[in-house]
N, C-alpha and C positions, 0 to 999 in steps of 0.2 A: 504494500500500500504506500501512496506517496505520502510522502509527511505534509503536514503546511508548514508556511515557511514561517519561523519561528523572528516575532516582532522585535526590535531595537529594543534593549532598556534604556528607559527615559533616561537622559542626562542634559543639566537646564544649566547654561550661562548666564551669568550678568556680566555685562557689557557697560562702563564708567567712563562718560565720556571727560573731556577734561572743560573748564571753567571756573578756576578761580575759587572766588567768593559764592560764587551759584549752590556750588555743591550743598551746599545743607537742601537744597531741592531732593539731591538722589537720596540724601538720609532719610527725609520723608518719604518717598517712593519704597526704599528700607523697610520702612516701620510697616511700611501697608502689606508689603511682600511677608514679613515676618506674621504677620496677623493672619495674613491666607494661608499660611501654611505651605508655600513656595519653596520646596529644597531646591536650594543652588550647590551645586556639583562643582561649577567652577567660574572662578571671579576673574576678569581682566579691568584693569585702570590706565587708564592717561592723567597724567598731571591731577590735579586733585582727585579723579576717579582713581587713582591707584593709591593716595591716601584713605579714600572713601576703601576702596577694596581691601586695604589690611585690615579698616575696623570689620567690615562686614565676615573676614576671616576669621576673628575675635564671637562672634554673636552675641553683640549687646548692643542693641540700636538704643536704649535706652542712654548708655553711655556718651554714644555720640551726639543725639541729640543736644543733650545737656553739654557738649563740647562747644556745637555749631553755636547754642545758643546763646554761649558767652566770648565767642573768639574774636577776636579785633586784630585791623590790619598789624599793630605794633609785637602783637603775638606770635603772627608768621613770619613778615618780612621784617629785616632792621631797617626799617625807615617809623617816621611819625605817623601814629593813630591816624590821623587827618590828611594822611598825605592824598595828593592827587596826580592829575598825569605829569604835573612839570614837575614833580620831587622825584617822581621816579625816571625823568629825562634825567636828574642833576647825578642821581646817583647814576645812572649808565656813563654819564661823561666823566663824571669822579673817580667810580671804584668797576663800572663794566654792569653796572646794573645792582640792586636791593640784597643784603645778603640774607641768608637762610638758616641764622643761628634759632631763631626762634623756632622755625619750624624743624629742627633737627631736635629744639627740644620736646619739643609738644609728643614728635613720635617716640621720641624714648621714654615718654613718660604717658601713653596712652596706648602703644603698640609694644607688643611683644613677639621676638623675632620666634622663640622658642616656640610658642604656642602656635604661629603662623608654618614654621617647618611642621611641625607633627600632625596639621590637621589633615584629613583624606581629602579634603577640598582643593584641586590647581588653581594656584594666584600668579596672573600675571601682570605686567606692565609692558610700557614702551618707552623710551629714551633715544635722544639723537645725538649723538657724537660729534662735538664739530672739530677743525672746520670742514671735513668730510661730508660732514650731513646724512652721515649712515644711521642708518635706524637700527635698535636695537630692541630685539621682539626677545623679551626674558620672561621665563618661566622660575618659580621661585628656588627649584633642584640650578637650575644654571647662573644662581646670585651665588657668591661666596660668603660662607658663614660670616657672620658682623658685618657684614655690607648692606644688608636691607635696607638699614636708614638711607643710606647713600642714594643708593639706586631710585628709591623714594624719591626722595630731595630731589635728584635729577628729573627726573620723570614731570616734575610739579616746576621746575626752574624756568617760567614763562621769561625768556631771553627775549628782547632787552631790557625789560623791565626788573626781571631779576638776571643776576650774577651766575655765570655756567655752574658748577658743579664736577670738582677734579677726583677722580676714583684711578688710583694706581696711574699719576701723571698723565693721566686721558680725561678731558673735558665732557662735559654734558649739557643736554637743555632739554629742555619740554618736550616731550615725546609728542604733542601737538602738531608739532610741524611734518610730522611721517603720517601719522594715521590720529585724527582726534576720536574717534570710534570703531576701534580694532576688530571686528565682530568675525575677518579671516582669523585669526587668531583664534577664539573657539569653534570655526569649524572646522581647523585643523585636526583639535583633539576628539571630534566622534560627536559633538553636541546632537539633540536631537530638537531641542529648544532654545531661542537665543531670548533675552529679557536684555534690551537695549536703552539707556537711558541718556541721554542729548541736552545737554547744557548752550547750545548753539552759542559758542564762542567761538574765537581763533582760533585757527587750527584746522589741518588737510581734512576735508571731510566730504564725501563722495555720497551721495545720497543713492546714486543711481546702482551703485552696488546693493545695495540694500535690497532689491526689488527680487535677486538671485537667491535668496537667503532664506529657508523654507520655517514654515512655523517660530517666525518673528514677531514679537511685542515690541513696537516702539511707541515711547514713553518722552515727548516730550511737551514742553508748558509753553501754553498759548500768550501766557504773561510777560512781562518784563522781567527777567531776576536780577538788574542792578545790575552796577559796576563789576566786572567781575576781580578789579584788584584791590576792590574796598569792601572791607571785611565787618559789617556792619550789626549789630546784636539785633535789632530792628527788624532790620530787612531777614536776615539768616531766619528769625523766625515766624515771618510770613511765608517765604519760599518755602520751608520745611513744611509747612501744614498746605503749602498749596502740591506739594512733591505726591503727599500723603494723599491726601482727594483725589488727584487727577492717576494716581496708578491704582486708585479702590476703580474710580470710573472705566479705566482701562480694561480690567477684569472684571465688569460688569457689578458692582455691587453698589453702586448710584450712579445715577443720570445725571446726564449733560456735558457741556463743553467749555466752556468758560466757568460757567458756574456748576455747584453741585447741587443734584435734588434727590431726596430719599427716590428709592426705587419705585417706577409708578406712582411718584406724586404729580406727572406729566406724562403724558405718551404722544409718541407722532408728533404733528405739529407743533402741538402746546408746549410739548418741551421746547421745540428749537424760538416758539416764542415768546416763554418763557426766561432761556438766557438770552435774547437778542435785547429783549426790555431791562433785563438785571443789568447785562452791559452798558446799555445807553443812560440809563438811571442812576449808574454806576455805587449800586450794592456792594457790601461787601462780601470776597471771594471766598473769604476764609470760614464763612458758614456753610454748614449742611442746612439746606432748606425744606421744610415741607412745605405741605401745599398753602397753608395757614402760617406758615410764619413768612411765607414769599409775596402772600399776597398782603399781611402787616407792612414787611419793608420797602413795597414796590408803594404802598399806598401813602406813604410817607413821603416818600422820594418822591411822588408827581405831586403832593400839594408843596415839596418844597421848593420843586421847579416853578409850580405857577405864580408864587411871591416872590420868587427870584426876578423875573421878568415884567416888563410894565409893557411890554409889545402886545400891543392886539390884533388880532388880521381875520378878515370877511371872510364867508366859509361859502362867497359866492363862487369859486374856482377851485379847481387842484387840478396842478399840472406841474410839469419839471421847473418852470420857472416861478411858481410859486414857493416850493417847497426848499428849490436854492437859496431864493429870497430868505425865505425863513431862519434858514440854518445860519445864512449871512449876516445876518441883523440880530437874532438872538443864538439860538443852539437848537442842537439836535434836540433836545428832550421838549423843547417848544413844540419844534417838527410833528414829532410824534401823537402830543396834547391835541395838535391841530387835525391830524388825520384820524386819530380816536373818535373825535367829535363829527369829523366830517362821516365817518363810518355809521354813528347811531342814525344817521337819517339816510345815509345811503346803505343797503345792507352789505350788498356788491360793488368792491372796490376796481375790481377790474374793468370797469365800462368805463370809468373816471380817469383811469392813466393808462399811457400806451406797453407795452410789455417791454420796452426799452426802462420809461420809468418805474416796473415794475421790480426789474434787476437791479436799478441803481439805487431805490430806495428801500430794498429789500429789507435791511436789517429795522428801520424806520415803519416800514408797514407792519412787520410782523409783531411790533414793540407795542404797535396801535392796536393789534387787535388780541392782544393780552390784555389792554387795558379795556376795552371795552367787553372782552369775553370774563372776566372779574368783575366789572359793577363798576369799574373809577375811571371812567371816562369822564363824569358828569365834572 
């Protein structure tokens, strides 16, 4: 009898791209993976994702958290808490770029090489050599014992902002510049899973590879995450809980896209206009919303628009050039006020604009007829 043929065991990557300051984003992505129940088999990092990938080597997202959410620029880079883009020019013309005493301490005092060697989980990174500009694909068996840090440090060494990084009279810098999202690198090793997470900073990054790349989750935020070489307690802990949301969303366990809403507190349209209103109304991201506390904050946010503004306008027209008008002279959330109302006496908005205006003021229609399909239009 023929046998079947006998299935692949699961074996699931995370994939850390690099970004600075962003990173407490993947920590939250982290915490939400840890909560699913997500075993990761094996971790690869660039520049901060390969800081990220030794805590994650570690499993205590707890720990890191609590890391991101006190870290300031003067803790990683030797330069000023406050520093901006022209201290870190002064320092590249001074010393060759910001040095890395700080963050070589942070990983000896948060990272443990021993515990990173013994675990059955493969940790990789990447690093660039210069001035060759070779890339360096390491796996943690081809780091030399007491060198982790190093390799670290280089990998995270955003050149020229920061200072190379000398391991055995050979230079380094941010593995950013080879691959900012290595994801060939776990399907070298057999992955059958890839969990991809994209900090969209500097750094070589090939999107179009990605589409080659079978049973891939990628993970990245619709948001701003800041500066990525200012290291902010503030901001670190809004990206963390936006990290956290947007990879529950990922794996289905709330709705939406911008915004988060409990599962089936919108379906179909409602959702998408749902967050196109939270957007323009601009809620805050960092709640989980029901159906009842969206329709609280959305009800707020349009009477605070309507005292915001002393603009009145006739509800004898709607066309692209009214609607420009609009946006022109007050704002979008006016926009919206004005097509909500226009909607209660027209039921059908499409006889009223051409499908051209339909497309352009998409996010704006669908914001109006949230507001009018909840009751606060009026």
């Amino acid at each position: 009898m023929k046998k079947s043929p006998v299935s692949p065991k699961k074996k699931t990557a995370l994939v850390l791209s690099g970004g600075g300051s962003r990173g407490a984003y993947q920590c939250g992505v982290w915490q939400a993976l840890t909560e699913l129940g997500v075993q990761i088999d094996i971790v690869i990092g660039v520049s901060v994702g390969a800081i990220n990938g030794a805590m994650v080597m570690q499993g205590d997202p707890i720990k890191t958290a609590n890391l991101w959410r006190e870290m300031e620029t003067d803790m990683v880079f030797d330069i000023d808490a406050k520093a901006q883009l022209q201290d870190y020019v002064k320092e590249f013309l001074l010393n060759r770029g910001a040095g890395t005493s700080g963050l070589q301490s942070l990983l000896r005092e948060y990272v443990n090489e021993e515990d990173i060697r013994r675990s059955p989980v493969d940790f990789g990174l990447v690093t660039v050599e210069i001035p060759s500009m070779r890339p360096h694909y390491l796996w943690k068996e081809d780091i030399p014992r007491g060198q982790l840090y190093d390799y670290i440090t280089a990998s995270a060494s955003a050149f020229p902002a920061v200072h190379p990084i000398e391991i055995d009279g050979r230079y380094f810098i941010d593995g950013g510049y080879a691959d900012n999202l290595p994801v060939a690198m776990a399907l070298e090793k057999g992955v059958t899973e890839v969990i991809a997470v994209y900090l969209d900073a500097v750094g070589r990054f090939r999107p179009e590879k990605l589409k080659e790349v079978p049973n891939l989750t990628f993970i990245e935020s619709k948001w701003d995450l800041g500066d990525f070489l200012t290291f902010d307690k503030a901001n670190a802990r809004r990206i963390l809980r936006i990290g956290y949301l947007d990879a529950m969303k990922t794996f289905g366990v709330f709705d939406g896209a911008y915004y988060t809403f409990i599962k089936g507190a919108f379906t179909g349209r409602l959702l998408r206009q749902a967050d196109h209103a939270a957007k323009i109304f601009e809620l805050d991201p960092l709640i989980l919303y029901s159906q009842k506390t969206f329709t609280e904050a959305l009800k707020i946010a349009v009477d605070a628009a309507r005292k915001e503004t002393s603009s009145t306008f006739t509800h004898d027209t709607l066309n692209i050039a009214k609607l420009k008008e609009i946006i022109k002279s007050a704002n979008k959330k006016t926009a919206v006020i004005f097509i909500a109302e226009t909607l209660r006496e027209n039921d059908n908005i499409n006889h009223l604009l051409s499908k051209y205006a339909l497309r352009l003021f998409r996010e704006e229609i669908d914001a109006a007829k949230m507001l009018v399909n909840l009751g606060i239009a009026d």
